[in-house]
C-alpha positions as CSV (number, residue, x, y, z in Angstrom):
1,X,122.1,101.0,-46.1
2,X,124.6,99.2,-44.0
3,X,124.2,95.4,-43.1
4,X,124.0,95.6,-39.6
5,X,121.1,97.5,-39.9
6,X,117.8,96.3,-38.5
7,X,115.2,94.6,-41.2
8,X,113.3,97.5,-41.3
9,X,115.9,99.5,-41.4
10,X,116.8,98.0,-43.7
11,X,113.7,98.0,-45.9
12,X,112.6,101.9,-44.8
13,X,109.9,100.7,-43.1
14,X,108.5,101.9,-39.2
15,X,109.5,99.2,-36.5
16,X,105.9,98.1,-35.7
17,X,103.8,95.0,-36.2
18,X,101.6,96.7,-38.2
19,X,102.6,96.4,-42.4
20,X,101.4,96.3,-45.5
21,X,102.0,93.6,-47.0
22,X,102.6,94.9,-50.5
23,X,104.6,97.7,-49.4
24,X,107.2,94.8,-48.3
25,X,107.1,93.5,-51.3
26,X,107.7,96.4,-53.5
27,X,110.4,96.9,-51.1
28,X,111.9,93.5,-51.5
29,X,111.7,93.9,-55.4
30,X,113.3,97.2,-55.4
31,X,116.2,96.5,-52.7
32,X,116.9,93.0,-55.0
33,X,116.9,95.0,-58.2
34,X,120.0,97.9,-56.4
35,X,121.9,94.6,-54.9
36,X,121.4,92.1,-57.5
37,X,125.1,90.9,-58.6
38,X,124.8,90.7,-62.4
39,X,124.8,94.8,-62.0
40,X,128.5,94.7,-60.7
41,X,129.5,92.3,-63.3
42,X,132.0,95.2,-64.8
43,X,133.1,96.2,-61.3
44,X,135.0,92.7,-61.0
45,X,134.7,89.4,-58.5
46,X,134.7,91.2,-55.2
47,X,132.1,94.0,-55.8
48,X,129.7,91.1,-57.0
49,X,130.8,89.1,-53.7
50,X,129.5,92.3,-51.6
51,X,126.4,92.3,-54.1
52,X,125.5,88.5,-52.8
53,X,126.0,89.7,-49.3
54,X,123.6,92.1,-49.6
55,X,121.3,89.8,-51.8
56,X,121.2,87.5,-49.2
57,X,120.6,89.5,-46.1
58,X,117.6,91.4,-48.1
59,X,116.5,87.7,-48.7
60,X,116.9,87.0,-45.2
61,X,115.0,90.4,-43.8
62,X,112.0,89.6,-46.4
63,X,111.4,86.0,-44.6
64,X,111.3,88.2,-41.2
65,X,109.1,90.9,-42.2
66,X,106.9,89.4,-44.5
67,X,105.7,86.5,-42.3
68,X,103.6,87.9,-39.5
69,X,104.6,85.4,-36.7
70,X,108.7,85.3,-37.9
71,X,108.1,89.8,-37.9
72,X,106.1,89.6,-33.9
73,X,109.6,87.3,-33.2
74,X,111.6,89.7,-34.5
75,X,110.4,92.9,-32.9
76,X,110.0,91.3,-29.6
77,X,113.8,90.3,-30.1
78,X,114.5,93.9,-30.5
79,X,112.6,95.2,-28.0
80,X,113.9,92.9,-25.3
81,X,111.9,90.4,-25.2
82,X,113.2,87.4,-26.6
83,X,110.3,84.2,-27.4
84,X,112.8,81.6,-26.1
85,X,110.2,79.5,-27.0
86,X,112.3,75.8,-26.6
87,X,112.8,77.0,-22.6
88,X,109.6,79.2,-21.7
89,X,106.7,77.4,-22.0
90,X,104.1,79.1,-19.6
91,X,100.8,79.7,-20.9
92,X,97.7,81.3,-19.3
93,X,95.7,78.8,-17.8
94,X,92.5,79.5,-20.3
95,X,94.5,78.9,-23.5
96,X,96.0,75.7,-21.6
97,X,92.3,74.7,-21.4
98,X,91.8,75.5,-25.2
99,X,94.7,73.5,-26.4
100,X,93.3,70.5,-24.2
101,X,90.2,71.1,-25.5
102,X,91.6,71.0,-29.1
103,X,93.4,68.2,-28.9
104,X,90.9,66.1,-27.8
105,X,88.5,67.5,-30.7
106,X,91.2,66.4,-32.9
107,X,91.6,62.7,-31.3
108,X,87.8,62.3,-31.8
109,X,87.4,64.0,-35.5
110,X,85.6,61.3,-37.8
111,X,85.0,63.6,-40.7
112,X,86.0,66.5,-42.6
113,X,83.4,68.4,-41.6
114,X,84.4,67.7,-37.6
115,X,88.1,69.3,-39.3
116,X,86.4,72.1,-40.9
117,X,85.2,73.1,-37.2
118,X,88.4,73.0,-35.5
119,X,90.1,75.1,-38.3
120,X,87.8,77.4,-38.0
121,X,88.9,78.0,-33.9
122,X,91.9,77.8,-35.1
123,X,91.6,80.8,-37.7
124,X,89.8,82.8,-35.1
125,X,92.1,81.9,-32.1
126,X,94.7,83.0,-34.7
127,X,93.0,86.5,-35.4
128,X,92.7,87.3,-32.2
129,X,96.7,86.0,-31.3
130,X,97.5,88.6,-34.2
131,X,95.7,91.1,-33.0
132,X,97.0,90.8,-29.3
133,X,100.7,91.2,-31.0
134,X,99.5,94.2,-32.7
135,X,97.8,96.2,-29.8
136,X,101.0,94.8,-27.2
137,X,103.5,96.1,-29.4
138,X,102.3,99.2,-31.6
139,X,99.7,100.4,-28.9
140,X,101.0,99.3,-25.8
141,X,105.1,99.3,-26.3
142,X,104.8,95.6,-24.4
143,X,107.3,93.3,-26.3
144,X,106.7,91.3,-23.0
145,X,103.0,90.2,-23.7
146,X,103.9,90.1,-27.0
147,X,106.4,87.6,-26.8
148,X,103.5,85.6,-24.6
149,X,101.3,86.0,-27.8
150,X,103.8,85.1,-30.3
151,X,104.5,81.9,-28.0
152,X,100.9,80.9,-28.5
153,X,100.4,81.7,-31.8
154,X,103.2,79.3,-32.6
155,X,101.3,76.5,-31.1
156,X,98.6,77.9,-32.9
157,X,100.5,77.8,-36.3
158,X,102.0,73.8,-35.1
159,X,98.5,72.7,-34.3
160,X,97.2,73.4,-37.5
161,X,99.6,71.5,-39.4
162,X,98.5,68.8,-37.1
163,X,95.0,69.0,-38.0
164,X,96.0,69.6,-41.9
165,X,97.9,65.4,-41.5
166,X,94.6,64.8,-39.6
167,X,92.9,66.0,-43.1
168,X,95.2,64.1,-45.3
169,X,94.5,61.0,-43.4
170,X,91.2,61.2,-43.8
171,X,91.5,61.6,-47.2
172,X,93.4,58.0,-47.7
């Protein structure tokens, strides 16, 4: 293992969207266990210094791998295609539409049950974001439309801790 490696790399793992999520924890567990500093305590100050270095770059490539959204980032980063989602905002026209659409669902929600509905979109525009990633990037070796996915999914992912406020409102 060296640090600069990649997070999967890293972890032993294929560089694809596709994981298991248990198999990246196991991973984790075991890769904490070999860098954990308490295990250099013999081999003096600096060894254990080295030990949190790698401690805290496992730590780091676990947030990565094990979120889906932070792992489509990630590979599309690798692959070229950065999300530079603060400067590219373009989005297809139809899920420009959606979000309108959504928005406006939330402005007029009166009950939980309205809630409830829009989650539900949300869930399934979210499966079908997810899946996009996966067939761009595993199937299709296009980090570019990936990137374009991930970019939506993370309105996706904002939009729903909208509507989870909207729910907590409601609850008042």
């Amino acid at each position: 293992m060296q640090l600069q490696s990649d997070d999967f790399e890293l972890f032993g793992l294929p560089a694809r969207f596709a994981q298991e999520r248990a198999a990246i924890d196991a991973r984790w567990k075991e890769l904490q266990r070999e860098a954990h500093p308490d295990r250099f305590a013999s081999q003096g100050a600096a060894a254990q210094r080295v030990a949190l270095q790698w401690s805290v770059r496992i730590n780091e490539a676990y947030q990565r791998l094990k979120d889906p959204l932070k792992r489509a980032a990630y590979l599309c980063e690798l692959r070229g295609a950065p999300i530079e989602a603060e400067s590219n905002t373009a989005m297809p026209a139809a899920f420009l539409m959606e979000q309108m659409e959504w928005r406006e669902a939330l402005d007029e929600a009166g009950s939980e049950s309205d809630l409830d509905a829009l989650q539900e979109q949300l869930g399934r525009a979210r499966r079908a974001a997810l899946e996009a990633i996966r067939v761009a990037l595993d199937e299709q070796a296009d980090a570019a439309a990936a990137a374009r996915q991930v970019r939506a999914l993370m309105f996706i992912e904002r939009f729903a801790q909208d509507v989870d406020a909207r729910f907590e409102q409601l609850g008042q």
